[in-house]
C-alpha positions as CSV (number, residue, x, y, z in Angstrom):
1,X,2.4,79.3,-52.2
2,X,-0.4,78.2,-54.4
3,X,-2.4,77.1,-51.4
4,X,-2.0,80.3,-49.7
5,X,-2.9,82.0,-52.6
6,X,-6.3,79.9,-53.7
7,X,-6.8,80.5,-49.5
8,X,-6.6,83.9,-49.8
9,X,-8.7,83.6,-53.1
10,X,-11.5,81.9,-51.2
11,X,-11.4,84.7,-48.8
12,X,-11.9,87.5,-50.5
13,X,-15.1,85.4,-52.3
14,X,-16.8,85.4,-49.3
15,X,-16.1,88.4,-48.0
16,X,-18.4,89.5,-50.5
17,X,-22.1,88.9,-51.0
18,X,-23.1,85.2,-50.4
19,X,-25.6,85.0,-52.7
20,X,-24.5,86.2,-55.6
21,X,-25.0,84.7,-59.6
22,X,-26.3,81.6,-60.3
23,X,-27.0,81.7,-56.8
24,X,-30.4,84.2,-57.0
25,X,-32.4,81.9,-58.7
26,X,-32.0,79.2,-55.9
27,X,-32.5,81.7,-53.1
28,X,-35.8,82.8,-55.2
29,X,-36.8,79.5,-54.7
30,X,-36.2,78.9,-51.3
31,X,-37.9,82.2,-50.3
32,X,-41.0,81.2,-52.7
33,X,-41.0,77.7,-51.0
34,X,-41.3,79.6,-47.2
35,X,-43.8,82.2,-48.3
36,X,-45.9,78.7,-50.1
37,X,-45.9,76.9,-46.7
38,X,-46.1,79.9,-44.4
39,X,-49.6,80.9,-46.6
40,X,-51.0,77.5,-46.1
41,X,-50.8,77.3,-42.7
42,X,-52.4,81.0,-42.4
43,X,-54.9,80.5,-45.0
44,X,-55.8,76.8,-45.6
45,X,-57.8,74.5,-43.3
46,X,-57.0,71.5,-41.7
47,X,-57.4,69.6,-44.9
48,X,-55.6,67.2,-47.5
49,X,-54.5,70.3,-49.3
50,X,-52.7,71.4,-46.7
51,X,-51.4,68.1,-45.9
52,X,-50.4,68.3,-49.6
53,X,-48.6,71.6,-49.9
54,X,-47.0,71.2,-46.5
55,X,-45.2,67.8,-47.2
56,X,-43.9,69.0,-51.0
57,X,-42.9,72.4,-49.2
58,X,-41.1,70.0,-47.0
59,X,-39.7,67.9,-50.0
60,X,-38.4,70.8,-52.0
61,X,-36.1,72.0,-49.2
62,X,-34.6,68.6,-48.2
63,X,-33.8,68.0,-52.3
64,X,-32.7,71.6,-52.5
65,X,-30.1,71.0,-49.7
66,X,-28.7,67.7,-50.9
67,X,-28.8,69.0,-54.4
68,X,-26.4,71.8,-52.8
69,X,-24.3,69.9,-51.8
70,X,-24.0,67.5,-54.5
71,X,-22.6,70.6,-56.4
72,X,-20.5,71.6,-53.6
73,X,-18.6,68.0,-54.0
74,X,-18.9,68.5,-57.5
75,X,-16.2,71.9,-57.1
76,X,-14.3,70.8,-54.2
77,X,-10.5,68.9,-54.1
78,X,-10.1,65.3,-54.3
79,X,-9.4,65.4,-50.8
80,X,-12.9,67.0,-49.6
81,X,-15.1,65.0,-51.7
82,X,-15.7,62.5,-49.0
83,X,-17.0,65.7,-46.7
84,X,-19.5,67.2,-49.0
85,X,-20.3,63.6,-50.1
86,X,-21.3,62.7,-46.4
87,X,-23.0,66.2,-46.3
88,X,-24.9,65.4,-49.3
89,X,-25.7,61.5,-48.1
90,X,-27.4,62.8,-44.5
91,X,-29.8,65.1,-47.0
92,X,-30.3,61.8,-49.3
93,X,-31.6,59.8,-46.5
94,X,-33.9,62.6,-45.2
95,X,-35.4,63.2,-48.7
96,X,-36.1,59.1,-48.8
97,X,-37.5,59.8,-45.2
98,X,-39.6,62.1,-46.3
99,X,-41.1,60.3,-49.5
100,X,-41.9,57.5,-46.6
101,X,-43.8,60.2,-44.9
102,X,-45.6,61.2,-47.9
103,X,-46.8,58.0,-48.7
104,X,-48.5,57.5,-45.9
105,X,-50.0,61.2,-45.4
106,X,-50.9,61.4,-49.3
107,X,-51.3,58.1,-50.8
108,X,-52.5,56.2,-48.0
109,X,-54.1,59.1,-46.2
110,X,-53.5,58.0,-42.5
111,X,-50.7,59.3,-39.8
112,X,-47.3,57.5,-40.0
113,X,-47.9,54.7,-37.2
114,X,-46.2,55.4,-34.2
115,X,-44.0,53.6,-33.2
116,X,-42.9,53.4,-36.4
117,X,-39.6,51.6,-37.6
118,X,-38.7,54.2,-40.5
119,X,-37.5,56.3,-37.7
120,X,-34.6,55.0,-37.7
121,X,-33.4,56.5,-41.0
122,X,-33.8,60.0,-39.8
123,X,-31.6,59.3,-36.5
124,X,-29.1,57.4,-38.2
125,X,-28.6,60.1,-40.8
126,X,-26.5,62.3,-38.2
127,X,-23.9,59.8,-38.1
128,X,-22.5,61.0,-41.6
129,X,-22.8,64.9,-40.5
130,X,-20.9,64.4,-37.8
131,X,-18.2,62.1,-40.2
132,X,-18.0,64.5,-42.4
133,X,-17.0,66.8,-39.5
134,X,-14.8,64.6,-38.1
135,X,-12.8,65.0,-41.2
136,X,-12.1,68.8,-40.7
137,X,-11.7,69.9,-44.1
138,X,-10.0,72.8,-43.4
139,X,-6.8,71.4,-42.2
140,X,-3.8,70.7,-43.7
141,X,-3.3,67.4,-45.5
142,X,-0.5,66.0,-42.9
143,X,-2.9,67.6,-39.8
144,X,-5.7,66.0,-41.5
145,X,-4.4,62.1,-40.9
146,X,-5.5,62.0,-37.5
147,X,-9.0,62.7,-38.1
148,X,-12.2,60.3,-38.7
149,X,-11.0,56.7,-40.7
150,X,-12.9,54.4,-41.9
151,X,-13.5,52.5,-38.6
152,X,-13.6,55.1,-36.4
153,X,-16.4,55.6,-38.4
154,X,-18.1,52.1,-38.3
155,X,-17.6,52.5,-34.5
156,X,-19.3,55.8,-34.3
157,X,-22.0,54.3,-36.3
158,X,-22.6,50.9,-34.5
159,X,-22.2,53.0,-31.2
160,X,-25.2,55.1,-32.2
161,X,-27.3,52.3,-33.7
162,X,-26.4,50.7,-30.2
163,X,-28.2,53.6,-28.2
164,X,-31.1,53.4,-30.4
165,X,-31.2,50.0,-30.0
166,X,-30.9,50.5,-26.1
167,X,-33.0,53.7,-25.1
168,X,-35.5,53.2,-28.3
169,X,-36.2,49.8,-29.9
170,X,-37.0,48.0,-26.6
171,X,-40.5,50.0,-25.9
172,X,-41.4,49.3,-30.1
173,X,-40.7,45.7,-29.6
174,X,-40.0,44.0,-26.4
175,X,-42.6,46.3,-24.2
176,X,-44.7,48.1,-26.5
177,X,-44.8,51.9,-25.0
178,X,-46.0,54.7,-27.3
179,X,-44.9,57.5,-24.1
180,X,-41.3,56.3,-23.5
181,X,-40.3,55.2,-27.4
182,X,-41.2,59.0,-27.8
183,X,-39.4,60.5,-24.6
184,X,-36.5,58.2,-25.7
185,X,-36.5,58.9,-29.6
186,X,-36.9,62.7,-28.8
187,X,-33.6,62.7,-26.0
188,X,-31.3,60.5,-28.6
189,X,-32.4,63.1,-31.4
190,X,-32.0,66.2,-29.5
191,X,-28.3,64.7,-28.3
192,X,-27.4,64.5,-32.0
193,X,-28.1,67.5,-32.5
194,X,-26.2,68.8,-29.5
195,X,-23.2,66.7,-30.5
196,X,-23.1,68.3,-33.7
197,X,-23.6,71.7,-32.7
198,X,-20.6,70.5,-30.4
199,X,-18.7,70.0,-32.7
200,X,-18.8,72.5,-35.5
201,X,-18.3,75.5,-32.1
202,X,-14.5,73.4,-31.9
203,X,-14.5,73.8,-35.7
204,X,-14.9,76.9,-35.8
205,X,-12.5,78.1,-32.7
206,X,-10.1,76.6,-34.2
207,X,-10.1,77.3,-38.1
208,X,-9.8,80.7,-39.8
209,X,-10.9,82.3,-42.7
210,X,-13.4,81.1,-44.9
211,X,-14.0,78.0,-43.4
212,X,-14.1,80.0,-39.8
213,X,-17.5,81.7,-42.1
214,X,-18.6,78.4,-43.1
215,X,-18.4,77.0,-39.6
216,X,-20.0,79.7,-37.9
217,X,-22.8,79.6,-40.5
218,X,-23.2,75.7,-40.4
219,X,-23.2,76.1,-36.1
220,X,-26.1,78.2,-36.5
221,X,-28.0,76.2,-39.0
222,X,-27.4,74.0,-36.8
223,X,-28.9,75.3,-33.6
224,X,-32.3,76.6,-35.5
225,X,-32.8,73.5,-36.9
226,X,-32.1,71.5,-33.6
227,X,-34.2,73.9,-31.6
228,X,-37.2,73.7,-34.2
229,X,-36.8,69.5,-34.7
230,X,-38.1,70.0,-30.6
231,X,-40.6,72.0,-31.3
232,X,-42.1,69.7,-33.6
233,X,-41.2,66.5,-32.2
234,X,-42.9,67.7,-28.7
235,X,-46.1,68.9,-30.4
236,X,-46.5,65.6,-32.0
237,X,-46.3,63.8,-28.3
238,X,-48.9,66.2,-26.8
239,X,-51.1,65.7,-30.1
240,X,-50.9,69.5,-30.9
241,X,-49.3,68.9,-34.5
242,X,-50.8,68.3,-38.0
243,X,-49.2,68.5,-41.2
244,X,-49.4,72.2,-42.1
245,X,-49.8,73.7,-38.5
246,X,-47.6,76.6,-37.6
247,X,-45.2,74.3,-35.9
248,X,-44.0,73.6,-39.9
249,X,-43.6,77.1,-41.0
250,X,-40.1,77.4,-38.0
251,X,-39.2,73.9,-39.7
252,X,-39.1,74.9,-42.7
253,X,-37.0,77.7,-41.9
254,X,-34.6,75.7,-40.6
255,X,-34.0,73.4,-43.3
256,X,-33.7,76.0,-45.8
257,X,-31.0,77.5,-43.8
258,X,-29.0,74.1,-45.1
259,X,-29.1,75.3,-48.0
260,X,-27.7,78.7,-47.2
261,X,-25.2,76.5,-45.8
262,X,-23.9,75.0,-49.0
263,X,-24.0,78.0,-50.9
264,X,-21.6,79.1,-49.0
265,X,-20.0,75.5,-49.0
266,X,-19.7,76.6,-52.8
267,X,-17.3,79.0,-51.9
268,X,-14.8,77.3,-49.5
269,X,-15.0,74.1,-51.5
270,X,-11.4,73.0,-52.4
271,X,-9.8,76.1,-50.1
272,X,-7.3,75.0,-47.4
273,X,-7.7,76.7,-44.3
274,X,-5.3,76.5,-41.7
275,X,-5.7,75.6,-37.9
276,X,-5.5,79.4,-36.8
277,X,-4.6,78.4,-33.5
278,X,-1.9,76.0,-32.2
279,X,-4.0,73.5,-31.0
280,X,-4.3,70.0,-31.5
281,X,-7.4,69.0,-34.1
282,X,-9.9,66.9,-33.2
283,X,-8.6,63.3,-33.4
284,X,-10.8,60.2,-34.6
285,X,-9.0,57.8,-32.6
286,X,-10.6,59.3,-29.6
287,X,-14.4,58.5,-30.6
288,X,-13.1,55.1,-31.0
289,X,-11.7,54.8,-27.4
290,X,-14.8,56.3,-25.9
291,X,-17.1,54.3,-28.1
292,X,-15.5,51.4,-27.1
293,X,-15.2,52.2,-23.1
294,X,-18.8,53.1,-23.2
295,X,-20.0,49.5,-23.6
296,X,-19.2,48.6,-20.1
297,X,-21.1,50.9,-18.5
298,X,-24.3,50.7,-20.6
299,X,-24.1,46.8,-19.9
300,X,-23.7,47.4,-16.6
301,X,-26.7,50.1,-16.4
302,X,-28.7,47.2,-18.0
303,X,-28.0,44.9,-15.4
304,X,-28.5,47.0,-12.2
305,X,-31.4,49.2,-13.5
306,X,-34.0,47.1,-11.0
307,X,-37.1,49.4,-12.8
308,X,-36.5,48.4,-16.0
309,X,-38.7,45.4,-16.8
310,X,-37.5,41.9,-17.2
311,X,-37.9,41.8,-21.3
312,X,-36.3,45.0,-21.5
313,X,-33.1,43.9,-19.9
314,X,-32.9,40.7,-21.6
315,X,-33.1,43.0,-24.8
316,X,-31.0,45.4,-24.0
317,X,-28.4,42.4,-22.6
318,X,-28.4,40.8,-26.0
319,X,-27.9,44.3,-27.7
320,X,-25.2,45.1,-25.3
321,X,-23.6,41.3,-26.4
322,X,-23.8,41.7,-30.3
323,X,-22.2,45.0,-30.1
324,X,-19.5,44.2,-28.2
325,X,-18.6,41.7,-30.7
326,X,-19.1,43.7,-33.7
327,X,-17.1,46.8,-32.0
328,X,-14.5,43.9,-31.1
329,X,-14.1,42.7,-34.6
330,X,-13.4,46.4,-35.7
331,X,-10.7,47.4,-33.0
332,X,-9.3,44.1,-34.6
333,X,-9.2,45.5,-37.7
334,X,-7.8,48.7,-36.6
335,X,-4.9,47.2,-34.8
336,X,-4.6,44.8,-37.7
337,X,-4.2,47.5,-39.6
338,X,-2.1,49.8,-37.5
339,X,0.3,46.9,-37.1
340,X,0.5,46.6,-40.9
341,X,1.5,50.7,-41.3
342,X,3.6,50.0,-38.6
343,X,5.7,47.5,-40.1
344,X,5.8,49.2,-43.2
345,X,6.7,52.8,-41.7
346,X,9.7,50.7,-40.0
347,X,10.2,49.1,-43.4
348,X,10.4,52.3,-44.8
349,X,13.0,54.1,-42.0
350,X,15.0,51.1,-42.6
351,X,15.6,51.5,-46.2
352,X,15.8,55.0,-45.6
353,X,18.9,54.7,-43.1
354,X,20.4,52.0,-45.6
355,X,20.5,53.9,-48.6
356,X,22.5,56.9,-49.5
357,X,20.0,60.0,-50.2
358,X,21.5,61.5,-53.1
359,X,22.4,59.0,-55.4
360,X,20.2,56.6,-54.1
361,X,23.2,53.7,-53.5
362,X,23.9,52.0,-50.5
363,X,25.8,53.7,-47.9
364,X,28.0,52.5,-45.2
365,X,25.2,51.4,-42.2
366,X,23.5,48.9,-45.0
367,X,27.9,47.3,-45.3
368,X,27.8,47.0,-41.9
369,X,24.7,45.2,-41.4
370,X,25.5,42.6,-43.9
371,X,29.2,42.3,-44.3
372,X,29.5,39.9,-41.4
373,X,26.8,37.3,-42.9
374,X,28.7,37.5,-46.3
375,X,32.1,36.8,-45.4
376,X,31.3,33.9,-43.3
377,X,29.1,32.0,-46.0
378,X,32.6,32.6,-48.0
379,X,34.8,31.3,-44.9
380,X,31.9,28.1,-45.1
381,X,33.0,27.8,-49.1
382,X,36.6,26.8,-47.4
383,X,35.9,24.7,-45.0
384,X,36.7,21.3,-44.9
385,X,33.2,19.8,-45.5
386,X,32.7,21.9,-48.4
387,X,32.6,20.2,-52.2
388,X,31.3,23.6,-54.0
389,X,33.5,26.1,-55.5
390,X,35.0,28.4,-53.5
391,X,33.8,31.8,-53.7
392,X,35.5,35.1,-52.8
393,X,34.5,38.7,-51.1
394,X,36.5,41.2,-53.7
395,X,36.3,45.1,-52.4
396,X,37.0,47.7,-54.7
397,X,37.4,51.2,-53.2
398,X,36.4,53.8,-56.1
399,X,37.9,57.7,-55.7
400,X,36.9,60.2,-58.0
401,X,40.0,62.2,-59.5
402,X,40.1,65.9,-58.9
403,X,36.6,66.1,-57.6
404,X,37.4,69.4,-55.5
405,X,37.7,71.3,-58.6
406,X,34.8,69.9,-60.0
407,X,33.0,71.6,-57.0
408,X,35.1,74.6,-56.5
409,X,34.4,75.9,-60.2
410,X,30.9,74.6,-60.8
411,X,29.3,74.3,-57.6
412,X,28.5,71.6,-55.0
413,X,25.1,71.5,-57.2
414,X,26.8,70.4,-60.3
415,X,29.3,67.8,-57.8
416,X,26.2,65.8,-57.0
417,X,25.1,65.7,-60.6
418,X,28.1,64.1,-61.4
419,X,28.5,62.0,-58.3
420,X,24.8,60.5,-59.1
421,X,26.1,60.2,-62.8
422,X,29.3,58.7,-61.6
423,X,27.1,56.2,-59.1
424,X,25.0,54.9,-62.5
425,X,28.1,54.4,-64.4
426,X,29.6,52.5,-61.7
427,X,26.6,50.7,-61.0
428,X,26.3,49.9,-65.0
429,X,29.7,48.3,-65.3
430,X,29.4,45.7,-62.7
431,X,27.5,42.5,-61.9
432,X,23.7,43.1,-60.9
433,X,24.8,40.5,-57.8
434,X,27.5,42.7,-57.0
435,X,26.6,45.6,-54.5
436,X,27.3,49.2,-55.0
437,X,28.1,51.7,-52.2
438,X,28.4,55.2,-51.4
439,X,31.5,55.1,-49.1
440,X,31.5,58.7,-48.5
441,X,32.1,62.3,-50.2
442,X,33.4,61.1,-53.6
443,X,34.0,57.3,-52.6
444,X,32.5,54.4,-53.9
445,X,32.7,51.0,-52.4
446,X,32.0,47.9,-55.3
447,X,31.5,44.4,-53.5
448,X,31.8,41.6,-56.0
449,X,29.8,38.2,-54.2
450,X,30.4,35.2,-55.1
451,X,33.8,36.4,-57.4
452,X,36.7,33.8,-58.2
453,X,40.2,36.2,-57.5
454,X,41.7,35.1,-60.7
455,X,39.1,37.7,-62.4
456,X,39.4,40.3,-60.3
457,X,40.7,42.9,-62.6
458,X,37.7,42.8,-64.9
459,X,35.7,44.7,-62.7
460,X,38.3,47.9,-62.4
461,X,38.8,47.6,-65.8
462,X,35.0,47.8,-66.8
463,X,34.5,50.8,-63.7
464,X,37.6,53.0,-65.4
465,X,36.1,52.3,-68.5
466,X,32.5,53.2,-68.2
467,X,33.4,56.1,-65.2
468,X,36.0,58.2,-67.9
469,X,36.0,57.6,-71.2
470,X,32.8,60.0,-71.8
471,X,32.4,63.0,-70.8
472,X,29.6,64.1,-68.2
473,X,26.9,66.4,-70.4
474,X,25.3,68.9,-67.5
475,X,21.8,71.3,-68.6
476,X,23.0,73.7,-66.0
477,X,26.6,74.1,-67.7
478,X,28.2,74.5,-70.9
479,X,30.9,72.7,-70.8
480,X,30.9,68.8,-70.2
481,X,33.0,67.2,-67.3
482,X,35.4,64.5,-67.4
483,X,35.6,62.9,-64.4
484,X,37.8,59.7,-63.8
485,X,38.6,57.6,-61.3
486,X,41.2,55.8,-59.2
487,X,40.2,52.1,-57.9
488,X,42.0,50.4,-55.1
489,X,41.1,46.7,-54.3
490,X,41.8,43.5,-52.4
491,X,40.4,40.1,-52.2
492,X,39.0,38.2,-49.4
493,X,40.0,35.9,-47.5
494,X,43.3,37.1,-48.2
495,X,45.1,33.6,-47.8
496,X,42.9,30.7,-49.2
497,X,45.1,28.3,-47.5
498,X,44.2,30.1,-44.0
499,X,41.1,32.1,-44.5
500,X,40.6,32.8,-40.7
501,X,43.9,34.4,-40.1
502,X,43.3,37.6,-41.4
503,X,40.3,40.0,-40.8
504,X,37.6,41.5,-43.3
505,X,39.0,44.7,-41.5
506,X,42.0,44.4,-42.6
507,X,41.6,43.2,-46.3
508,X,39.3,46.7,-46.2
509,X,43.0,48.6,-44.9
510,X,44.6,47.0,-47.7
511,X,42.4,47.9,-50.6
512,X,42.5,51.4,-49.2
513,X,46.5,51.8,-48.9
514,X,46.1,50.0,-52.9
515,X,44.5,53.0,-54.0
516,X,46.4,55.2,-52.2
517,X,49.2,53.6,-54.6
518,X,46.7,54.4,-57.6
519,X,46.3,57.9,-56.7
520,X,50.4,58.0,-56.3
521,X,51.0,56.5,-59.6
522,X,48.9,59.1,-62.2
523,X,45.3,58.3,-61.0
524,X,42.9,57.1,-63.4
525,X,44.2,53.4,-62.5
526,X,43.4,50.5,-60.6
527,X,45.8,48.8,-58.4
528,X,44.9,45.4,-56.6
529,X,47.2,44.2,-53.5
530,X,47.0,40.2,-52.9
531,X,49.7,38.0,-51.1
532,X,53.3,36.8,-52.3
533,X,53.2,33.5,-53.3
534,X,56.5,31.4,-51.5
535,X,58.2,31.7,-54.4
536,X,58.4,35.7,-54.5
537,X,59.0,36.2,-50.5
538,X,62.5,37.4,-51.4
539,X,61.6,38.7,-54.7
540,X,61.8,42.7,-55.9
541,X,58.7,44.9,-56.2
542,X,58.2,45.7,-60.2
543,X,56.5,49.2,-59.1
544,X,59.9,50.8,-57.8
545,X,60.6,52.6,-54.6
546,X,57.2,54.2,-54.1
547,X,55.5,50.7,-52.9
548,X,58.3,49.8,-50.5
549,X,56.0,51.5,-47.5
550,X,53.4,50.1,-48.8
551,X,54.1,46.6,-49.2
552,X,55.7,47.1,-45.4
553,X,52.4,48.1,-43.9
554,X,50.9,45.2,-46.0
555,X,53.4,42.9,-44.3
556,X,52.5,44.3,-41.0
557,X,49.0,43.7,-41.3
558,X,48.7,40.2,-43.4
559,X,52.3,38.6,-44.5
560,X,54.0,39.5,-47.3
561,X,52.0,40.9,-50.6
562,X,52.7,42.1,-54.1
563,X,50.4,44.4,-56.0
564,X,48.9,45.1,-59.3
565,X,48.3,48.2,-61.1
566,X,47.1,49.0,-64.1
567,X,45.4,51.9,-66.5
568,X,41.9,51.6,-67.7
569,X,43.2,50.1,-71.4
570,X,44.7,46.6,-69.1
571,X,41.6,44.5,-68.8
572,X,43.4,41.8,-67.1
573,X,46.0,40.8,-64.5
């Protein structure tokens, strides 16, 4: 609701005047900055001076639109920083581009050489505008996880340093020619520029609100300053542009439209949009696929193109080879790393499917998965070969008493306070190797490892003690519950002499016909079942009538048995 609400906040912000505040001062600026350059070029000759005021015209926009967006990262979320960041990086490495430019025009006072390798930084500072779009800011957080990571990223940027190296680089170094390093340079330029106009039209078609505004505003940005870059780049191949010609005045123009950009970017910084459509966003792991399948045919264009010169395609062979490594050493990564969230995602389910959600215990899937390895490392304690100790499995049903009217008079939101209260108490009076489980409803399962039987009762004893001797204290009620607890258990194997011959199945049975006998008897007890020794076969049941079934189904299932039971105040046998 929050989210909706800043939304709707944003909204309305822009809705009104763009410009507004702090804001006049920097749009003052921007308009004295335009009305500087276009003077110059109306009034001033071809001269240093204008060479002068054209390039720090030039250099106060490019500042003034990384500046703006500086501040915009400054307001935005955590989670946007890395977009207005990116924003503000493209406009860092155009202002450094720039002070190149200027020290040849002004300190040296000849032309930038042409070809020139500092063109590179000007081409290469696209990649992090079209990053930062990858991102898409505007979607939700979970929506947001299939956009640009970090090596989609690296790919995108090898793949367009690979097409500079490939269309460009080879007529600056292996076959010097001024015409087609232009021709080239110009076509790779003007398709970043198309690419990003590209992409901020799918932007906008598929966000709303203020970022919808921001968008749209960006796309046309955008387009002016891709239209204008060919203006100027084609007047400096027919030899029709100077530093302060007319062609400067539509440039300028366009860059300061950037900044227009970010004041807006002000606005909508830290404001979720949403994807307005139901549509999928656009996902990084695409530009990675394509990057990657577009090696293939570039090499094979290298190899076939029979007018491209023999130093060319040795060049652009060895280009095609280095980038294929470096590309394959980043899909490696990525699938490295994909297998690693893989693995723990699985990790994660399988906890998740083990453990009881509520009171965070075990549940009956995690017993099943390793009941069968723990009762035959304790059939291996009585074998033959075996010179250790013999260890036992001892299972210890735990039923709440009287839980129903716990959650017919509170609620079932005060029952799973207590039942998480009764899981730490539980969980608190036994062993840490022991494991605690959430049986189901109001049931408890304790399994001691690596228990003798002769001590059995001490863990019922401690359970009844620490379960229902003090009362349950509840913020959402006034009056504390008692809750206590009946405890049925039974040891395995149930015959040391033959451990084999009877089940863990059935030693489960028994335990759970034992504390049916608890819950007969008074509840708030423990009663433990185990087998007649010879001497008692013919022997009389000290608990009366009310075990006679029971000790017959006992019979039936594992030879004769006598039981135990006990209130919480017995702490032995």
């Amino acid at each position: 609701m929050d989210e909706q609400w800043s939304t709707k906040a944003a909204d309305s912000q822009v809705g009104g005047p763009i410009l507004t505040g702090r804001f006049k001062l920097w749009t003052l600026a921007l308009v004295s900055l335009l009305a500087t350059q276009a003077a110059a070029s109306a009034f001033l000759p071809r001269s240093f001076a204008l060479t002068l005021v054209s390039n720090f015209v030039a250099f106060g926009l490019l500042l003034s639109a990384c500046l703006i967006f500086l501040l915009d990262r400054a307001r935005g979320s955590e989670r946007d920083r890395l977009f207005w960041t990116l924003l503000a990086v493209h406009w860092g490495i155009q202002v450094i581009a720039q002070l190149i430019w200027m020290h040849f025009e002004l300190v040296l006072r000849r032309n930038v050489p042409n070809p020139f390798a500092g063109d590179l930084l000007p081409f290469l500072s696209h990649i992090p505008v079209l990053a930062a779009l990858l991102l898409q800011p505007h979607l939700e957080p979970i929506e947001r996880r299939k956009s640009l990571g970090a090596v989609e990223f690296l790919l995108l940027l090898l793949w367009f340093l690979y097409l500079y190296v490939f269309f460009v680089m080879p007529w600056q170094y292996s076959v010097v020619n001024e015409a087609l390093y232009d021709r080239n340079y110009d076509r790779l330029d003007g398709l970043l520029h198309v690419a990003q106009a590209a992409v901020l039209a799918f932007l906008w078609k598929r966000s709303s609100g203020a970022w919808r505004r921001f968008y749209g505003v960006f796309f046309v940005a955008q387009c002016l300053m891709g239209y204008f870059t060919y203006l100027v780049n084609h007047a400096i191949d027919t030899g029709e542009y100077y530093s302060g010609s007319w062609f400067d005045l539509p440039f300028a123009l366009g860059l300061a439209s950037f900044t227009l950009v970010g004041i807006m970017g002000t606005q909508v910084a830290g404001s979720i949009g949403s994807a307005g459509q139901k549509k999928a966003p656009l996902q990084g792991e695409w530009f990675g696929i394509l990057v990657v399948l577009s090696l293939p045919i570039m090499a094979g264009w290298a190899v076939l193109d029979r007018h491209a010169l023999s130093p060319v395609v040795q060049f652009r062979e060895l280009a095609t080879l280095g980038t294929i490594l470096a590309m394959s050493v980043l899909v490696f990564i990525k699938l490295h790393g994909l297998g690693a969230e893989l693995t723990a995602a699985n990790e994660t389910l399988r906890e998740a499917s083990l453990t009881d959600p509520l009171t965070g215990l075990r549940n009956r899937r995690f017993f099943d998965a390793m009941i069968t390895a723990d009762a035959e490392q304790v059939l291996r304690s009585y074998g033959p070969h075996h010179n250790g100790p013999r260890h036992d499995l001892i299972f210890y049903i735990v039923d709440l008493d009287e839980f129903k009217m716990v959650n017919d008079s509170y609620g079932h939101d005060v029952g799973d306070r207590v039942l998480i209260e009764v899981a730490r108490r539980i969980t608190s009076a036994v062993r840490t190797s022991d494991v605690v489980l959430r049986w189901g409803g109001d049931e408890f399962m304790v399994i001691s490892r690596y228990a003798a039987r002769q001590e059995a009762g001490l863990v019922p004893s401690r359970i009844l003690e620490y379960v229902g001797l003090s009362e349950i204290g509840l913020p959402c009620i006034d009056t504390p519950v008692r809750q206590t607890c009946s405890i049925g258990w039974a040891v395995f194997p149930w015959l040391p002499e033959r451990p084999h011959a009877v089940s863990v199945e059935a030693v489960l049975g028994l335990a759970d016909n034992a504390l049916y006998e608890a819950k007969t008897a008074g509840k708030n007890r423990a009663v433990g079942v185990g087998p007649l020794d010879a001497g008692d076969a013919g022997g009389q049941s000290t608990l009366g009538g009310d075990i006679f079934a029971y000790k017959k189904q006992a019979e039936s299932i594992a030879g004769p048995a006598k039981s135990w039971r006990f209130p919480s105040s017995i702490t032995s046998i």
